[in-house]
MILO-350527 format. One record per residue (C-alpha): x negated, y, z negated; residue in one letter; residue number from 1. Coordinates in steps of 0.02 Angstrom, whole numbers, always signed. Each point is the difference from the previous one (the first is absolute). Layout:
REM MILO-350527
R / X / Y / Z / A / NUM
...
//
This chain:
REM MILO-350527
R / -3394 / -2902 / +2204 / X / 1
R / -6 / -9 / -186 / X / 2
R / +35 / +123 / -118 / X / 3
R / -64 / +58 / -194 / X / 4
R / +163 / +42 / -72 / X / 5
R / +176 / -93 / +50 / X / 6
R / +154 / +69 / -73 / X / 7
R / +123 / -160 / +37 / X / 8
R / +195 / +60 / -34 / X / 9
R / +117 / -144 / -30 / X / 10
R / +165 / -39 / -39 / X / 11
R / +50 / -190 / -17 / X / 12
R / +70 / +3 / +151 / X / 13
R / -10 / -140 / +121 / X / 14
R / -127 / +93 / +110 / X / 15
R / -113 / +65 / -172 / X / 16
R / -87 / -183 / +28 / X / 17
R / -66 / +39 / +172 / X / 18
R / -44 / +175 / -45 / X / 19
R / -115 / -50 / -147 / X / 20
R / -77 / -140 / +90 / X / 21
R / -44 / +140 / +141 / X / 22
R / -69 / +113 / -119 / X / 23
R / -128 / -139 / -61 / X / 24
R / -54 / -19 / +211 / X / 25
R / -74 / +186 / -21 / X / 26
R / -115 / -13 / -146 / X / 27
R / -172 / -25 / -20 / X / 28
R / -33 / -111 / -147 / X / 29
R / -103 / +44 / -157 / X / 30
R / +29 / +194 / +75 / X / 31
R / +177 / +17 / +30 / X / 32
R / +119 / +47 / -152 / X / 33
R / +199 / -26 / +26 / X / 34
R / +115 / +77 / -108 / X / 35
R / +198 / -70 / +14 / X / 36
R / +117 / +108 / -36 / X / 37
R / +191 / -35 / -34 / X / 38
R / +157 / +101 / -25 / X / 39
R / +137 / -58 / -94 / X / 40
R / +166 / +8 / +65 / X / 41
R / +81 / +73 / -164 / X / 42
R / +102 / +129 / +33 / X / 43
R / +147 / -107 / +60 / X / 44
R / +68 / -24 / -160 / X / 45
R / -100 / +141 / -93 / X / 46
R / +136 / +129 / -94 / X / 47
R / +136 / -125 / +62 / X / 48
R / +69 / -11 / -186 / X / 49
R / +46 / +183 / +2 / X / 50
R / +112 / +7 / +150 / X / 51
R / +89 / -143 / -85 / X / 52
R / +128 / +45 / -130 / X / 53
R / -3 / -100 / -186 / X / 54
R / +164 / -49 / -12 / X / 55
R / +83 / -157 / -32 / X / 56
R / -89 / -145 / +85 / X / 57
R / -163 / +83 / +49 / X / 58
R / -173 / +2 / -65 / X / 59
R / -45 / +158 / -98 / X / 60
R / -145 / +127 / +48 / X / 61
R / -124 / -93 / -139 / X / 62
R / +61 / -177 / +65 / X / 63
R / -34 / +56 / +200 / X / 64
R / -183 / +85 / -44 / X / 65
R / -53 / -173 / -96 / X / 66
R / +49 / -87 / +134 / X / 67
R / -78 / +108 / +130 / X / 68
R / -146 / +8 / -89 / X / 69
R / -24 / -209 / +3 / X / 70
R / +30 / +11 / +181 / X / 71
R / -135 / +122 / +22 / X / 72
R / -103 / -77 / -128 / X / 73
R / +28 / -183 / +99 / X / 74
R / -33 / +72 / +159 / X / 75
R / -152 / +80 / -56 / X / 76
R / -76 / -151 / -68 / X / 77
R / +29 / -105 / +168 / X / 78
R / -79 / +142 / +107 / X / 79
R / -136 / -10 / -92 / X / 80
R / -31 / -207 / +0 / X / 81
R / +22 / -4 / +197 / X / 82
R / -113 / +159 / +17 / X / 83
R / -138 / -68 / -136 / X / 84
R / +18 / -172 / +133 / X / 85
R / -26 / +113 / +143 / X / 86
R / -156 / +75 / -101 / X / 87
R / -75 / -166 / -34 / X / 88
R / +6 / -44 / +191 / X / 89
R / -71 / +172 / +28 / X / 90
R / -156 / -50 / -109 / X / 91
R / -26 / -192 / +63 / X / 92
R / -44 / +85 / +162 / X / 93
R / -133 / +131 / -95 / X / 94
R / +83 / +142 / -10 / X / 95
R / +23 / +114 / -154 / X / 96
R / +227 / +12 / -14 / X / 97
R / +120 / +77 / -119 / X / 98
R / +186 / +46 / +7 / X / 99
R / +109 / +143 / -59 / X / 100
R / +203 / -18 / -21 / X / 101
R / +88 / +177 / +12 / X / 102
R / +165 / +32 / -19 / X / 103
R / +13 / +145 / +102 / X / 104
R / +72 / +16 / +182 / X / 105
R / -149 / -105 / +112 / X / 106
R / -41 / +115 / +133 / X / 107
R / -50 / +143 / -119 / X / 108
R / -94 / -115 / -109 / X / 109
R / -103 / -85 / +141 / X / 110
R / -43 / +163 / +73 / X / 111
R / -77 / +85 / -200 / X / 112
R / -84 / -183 / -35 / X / 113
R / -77 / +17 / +184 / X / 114
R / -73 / +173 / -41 / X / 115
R / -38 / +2 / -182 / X / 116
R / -110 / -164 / +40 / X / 117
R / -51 / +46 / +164 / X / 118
R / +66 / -152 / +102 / X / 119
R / -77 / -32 / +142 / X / 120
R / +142 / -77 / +81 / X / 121
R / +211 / -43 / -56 / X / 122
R / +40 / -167 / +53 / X / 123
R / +172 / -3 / +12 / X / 124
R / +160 / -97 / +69 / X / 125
R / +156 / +55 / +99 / X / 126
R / +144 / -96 / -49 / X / 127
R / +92 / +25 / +169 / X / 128
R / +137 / +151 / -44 / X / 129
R / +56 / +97 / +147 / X / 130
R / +131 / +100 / +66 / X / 131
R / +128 / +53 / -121 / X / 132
R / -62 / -99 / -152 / X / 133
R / -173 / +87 / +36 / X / 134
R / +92 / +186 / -7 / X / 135
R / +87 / -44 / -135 / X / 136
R / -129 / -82 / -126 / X / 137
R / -143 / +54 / +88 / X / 138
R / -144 / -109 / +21 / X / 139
R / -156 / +3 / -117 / X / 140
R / -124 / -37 / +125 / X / 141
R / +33 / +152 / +93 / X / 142
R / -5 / +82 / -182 / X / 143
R / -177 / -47 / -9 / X / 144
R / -48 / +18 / +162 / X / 145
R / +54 / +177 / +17 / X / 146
R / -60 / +37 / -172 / X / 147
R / -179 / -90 / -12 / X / 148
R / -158 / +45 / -34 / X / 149
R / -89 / -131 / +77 / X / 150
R / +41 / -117 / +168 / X / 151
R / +149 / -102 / -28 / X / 152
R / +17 / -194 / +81 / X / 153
R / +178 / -43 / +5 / X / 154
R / +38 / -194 / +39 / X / 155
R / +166 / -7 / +99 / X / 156
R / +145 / -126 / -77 / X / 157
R / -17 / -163 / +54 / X / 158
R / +167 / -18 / +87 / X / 159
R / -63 / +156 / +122 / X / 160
R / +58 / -14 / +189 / X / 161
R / -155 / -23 / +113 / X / 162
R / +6 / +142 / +133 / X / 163
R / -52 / -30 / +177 / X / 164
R / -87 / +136 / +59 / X / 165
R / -25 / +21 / +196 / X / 166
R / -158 / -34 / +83 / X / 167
R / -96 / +125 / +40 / X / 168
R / +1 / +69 / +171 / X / 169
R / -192 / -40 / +70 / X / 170
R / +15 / +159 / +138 / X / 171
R / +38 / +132 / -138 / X / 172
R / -166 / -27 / -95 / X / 173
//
Protein backbone atom coordinates (compact mmCIF):
# COMPACT_ATOMS: atom_id res chain seq x y z
CA UNK A 1 0.00 0.00 0.00
CA UNK A 2 1.47 3.36 -0.72
CA UNK A 3 0.36 6.51 0.27
CA UNK A 4 0.34 10.49 -1.22
CA UNK A 5 1.13 12.26 1.89
CA UNK A 6 3.50 10.72 4.88
CA UNK A 7 3.77 12.72 7.95
CA UNK A 8 7.09 10.86 9.54
CA UNK A 9 7.48 12.10 13.46
CA UNK A 10 10.95 11.61 14.80
CA UNK A 11 12.95 12.15 17.62
CA UNK A 12 16.72 11.02 17.47
CA UNK A 13 16.01 8.30 19.27
CA UNK A 14 17.55 4.97 18.68
CA UNK A 15 14.33 3.59 17.10
CA UNK A 16 13.72 7.18 14.79
CA UNK A 17 16.21 5.18 12.23
CA UNK A 18 13.88 2.27 11.71
CA UNK A 19 10.84 4.44 11.69
CA UNK A 20 12.06 6.68 8.79
CA UNK A 21 13.40 3.89 6.83
CA UNK A 22 9.65 2.34 7.20
CA UNK A 23 8.09 5.36 6.14
CA UNK A 24 10.18 5.31 2.77
CA UNK A 25 8.67 1.25 2.27
CA UNK A 26 5.09 3.02 1.81
CA UNK A 27 5.64 5.54 -0.88
CA UNK A 28 5.16 5.60 -4.34
CA UNK A 29 7.97 7.41 -6.02
CA UNK A 30 7.68 10.58 -8.21
CA UNK A 31 3.91 10.72 -6.38
CA UNK A 32 4.49 10.43 -2.83
CA UNK A 33 5.50 13.68 -0.77
CA UNK A 34 7.01 13.13 2.96
CA UNK A 35 7.14 15.80 5.24
CA UNK A 36 9.52 15.13 8.66
CA UNK A 37 8.59 16.71 11.35
CA UNK A 38 10.63 17.20 14.69
CA UNK A 39 10.01 18.56 18.16
CA UNK A 40 12.56 19.93 20.16
CA UNK A 41 12.99 18.91 23.55
CA UNK A 42 13.38 22.54 24.99
CA UNK A 43 11.51 23.01 27.73
CA UNK A 44 13.86 21.17 30.13
CA UNK A 45 15.85 23.98 30.80
CA UNK A 46 13.43 26.72 29.39
CA UNK A 47 12.68 29.55 32.40
CA UNK A 48 15.28 27.52 34.49
CA UNK A 49 17.24 30.91 35.18
CA UNK A 50 14.28 32.33 37.05
CA UNK A 51 13.79 29.71 39.68
CA UNK A 52 17.46 30.22 40.32
CA UNK A 53 18.40 33.04 42.61
CA UNK A 54 21.47 35.70 41.45
CA UNK A 55 23.45 35.64 44.26
CA UNK A 56 26.96 35.07 44.89
CA UNK A 57 28.34 32.31 42.66
CA UNK A 58 25.51 31.95 40.15
CA UNK A 59 24.86 33.04 36.69
CA UNK A 60 22.53 36.04 36.40
CA UNK A 61 19.04 36.04 34.48
CA UNK A 62 20.90 37.80 31.21
CA UNK A 63 23.94 35.27 31.59
CA UNK A 64 21.30 31.99 31.85
CA UNK A 65 18.97 33.34 28.70
CA UNK A 66 22.40 33.74 26.46
CA UNK A 67 23.25 30.62 27.32
CA UNK A 68 19.94 29.02 26.82
CA UNK A 69 19.53 30.62 23.82
CA UNK A 70 23.05 28.92 22.24
CA UNK A 71 21.72 25.68 23.41
CA UNK A 72 18.58 26.14 21.58
CA UNK A 73 20.22 27.82 18.82
CA UNK A 74 22.90 24.60 18.65
CA UNK A 75 20.30 22.20 18.90
CA UNK A 76 18.34 23.77 16.28
CA UNK A 77 21.01 23.78 13.80
CA UNK A 78 21.84 19.90 14.28
CA UNK A 79 18.08 18.97 13.88
CA UNK A 80 18.08 20.51 10.96
CA UNK A 81 21.52 18.87 9.25
CA UNK A 82 20.31 15.22 10.23
CA UNK A 83 16.68 16.06 9.01
CA UNK A 84 18.01 17.95 5.61
CA UNK A 85 20.19 14.18 5.40
CA UNK A 86 17.01 12.41 5.96
CA UNK A 87 15.45 14.75 3.11
CA UNK A 88 18.15 14.02 0.66
CA UNK A 89 17.59 10.16 1.13
CA UNK A 90 13.93 10.95 0.80
CA UNK A 91 14.62 12.45 -2.77
CA UNK A 92 17.38 9.79 -4.13
CA UNK A 93 14.44 7.42 -4.00
CA UNK A 94 12.00 10.11 -6.11
CA UNK A 95 10.09 11.46 -3.78
CA UNK A 96 9.33 15.19 -3.18
CA UNK A 97 10.63 15.70 1.14
CA UNK A 98 10.88 18.58 3.49
CA UNK A 99 11.17 18.93 7.30
CA UNK A 100 9.75 21.19 9.97
CA UNK A 101 11.47 21.58 13.66
CA UNK A 102 8.83 22.80 16.33
CA UNK A 103 9.43 23.52 19.60
CA UNK A 104 6.22 22.76 20.93
CA UNK A 105 5.07 19.60 22.94
CA UNK A 106 5.18 16.61 19.88
CA UNK A 107 1.95 15.02 20.14
CA UNK A 108 -0.02 18.30 19.60
CA UNK A 109 2.21 19.34 16.85
CA UNK A 110 2.06 16.01 14.86
CA UNK A 111 -1.62 15.92 15.15
CA UNK A 112 -2.15 20.20 13.55
CA UNK A 113 0.80 19.36 10.84
CA UNK A 114 -1.29 16.06 10.05
CA UNK A 115 -4.50 18.10 9.47
CA UNK A 116 -3.46 21.46 8.21
CA UNK A 117 -1.54 19.36 5.35
CA UNK A 118 -3.85 16.67 5.12
CA UNK A 119 -1.49 13.65 5.86
CA UNK A 120 -2.43 10.72 4.65
CA UNK A 121 -0.78 8.73 7.17
CA UNK A 122 1.68 9.58 10.77
CA UNK A 123 4.50 7.33 10.78
CA UNK A 124 5.53 7.21 14.07
CA UNK A 125 7.72 5.29 16.78
CA UNK A 126 7.02 4.01 20.34
CA UNK A 127 9.95 4.26 22.41
CA UNK A 128 8.87 1.40 24.80
CA UNK A 129 7.38 3.49 28.10
CA UNK A 130 4.95 1.56 30.14
CA UNK A 131 3.55 1.21 33.38
CA UNK A 132 4.27 3.95 35.73
CA UNK A 133 6.73 5.93 33.56
CA UNK A 134 3.86 5.84 30.84
CA UNK A 135 1.20 7.46 33.59
CA UNK A 136 3.49 9.66 34.59
CA UNK A 137 5.04 11.27 31.32
CA UNK A 138 2.57 9.97 29.17
CA UNK A 139 3.45 8.64 25.89
CA UNK A 140 3.27 10.71 22.58
CA UNK A 141 2.25 8.02 20.42
CA UNK A 142 -0.89 7.53 22.15
CA UNK A 143 -1.06 11.50 21.97
CA UNK A 144 -1.27 11.19 18.31
CA UNK A 145 -3.04 8.30 17.99
CA UNK A 146 -5.95 9.41 20.04
CA UNK A 147 -5.73 12.83 18.58
CA UNK A 148 -5.16 12.21 14.65
CA UNK A 149 -6.70 13.08 11.79
CA UNK A 150 -5.50 10.59 9.61
CA UNK A 151 -4.39 6.62 10.26
CA UNK A 152 -1.47 6.44 12.45
CA UNK A 153 1.46 3.45 11.95
CA UNK A 154 3.30 3.15 15.11
CA UNK A 155 6.65 0.94 14.89
CA UNK A 156 7.10 -0.81 18.30
CA UNK A 157 10.78 -0.27 20.13
CA UNK A 158 13.16 -2.55 19.09
CA UNK A 159 13.87 -4.18 22.44
CA UNK A 160 9.85 -5.25 22.44
CA UNK A 161 9.10 -8.79 24.04
CA UNK A 162 7.74 -11.17 21.32
CA UNK A 163 4.31 -12.51 22.60
CA UNK A 164 3.24 -16.04 22.00
CA UNK A 165 -0.12 -16.13 21.26
CA UNK A 166 -2.05 -19.60 21.48
CA UNK A 167 -3.03 -21.49 18.55
CA UNK A 168 -6.10 -21.33 17.54
CA UNK A 169 -8.55 -23.94 18.43
CA UNK A 170 -9.55 -25.67 14.78
CA UNK A 171 -13.24 -26.97 16.36
CA UNK A 172 -14.32 -23.37 17.39
CA UNK A 173 -14.20 -21.95 13.79
Amino acid sequence: MSFKKILVALDRSPLSRRVFDHALTLIEPAVSQVKIIHCLNLGTYQNFGAILDTGIGLRTQTDLARSEAAEQAKASAEAASWLNSLRAEAEVQGVSADFLIETAGPGPVVCQVAQDWSADVIVVGNGGKRGIKELILGSVSQYIIHHAPCPVLVLPPDNQPVVEFPAADPESS
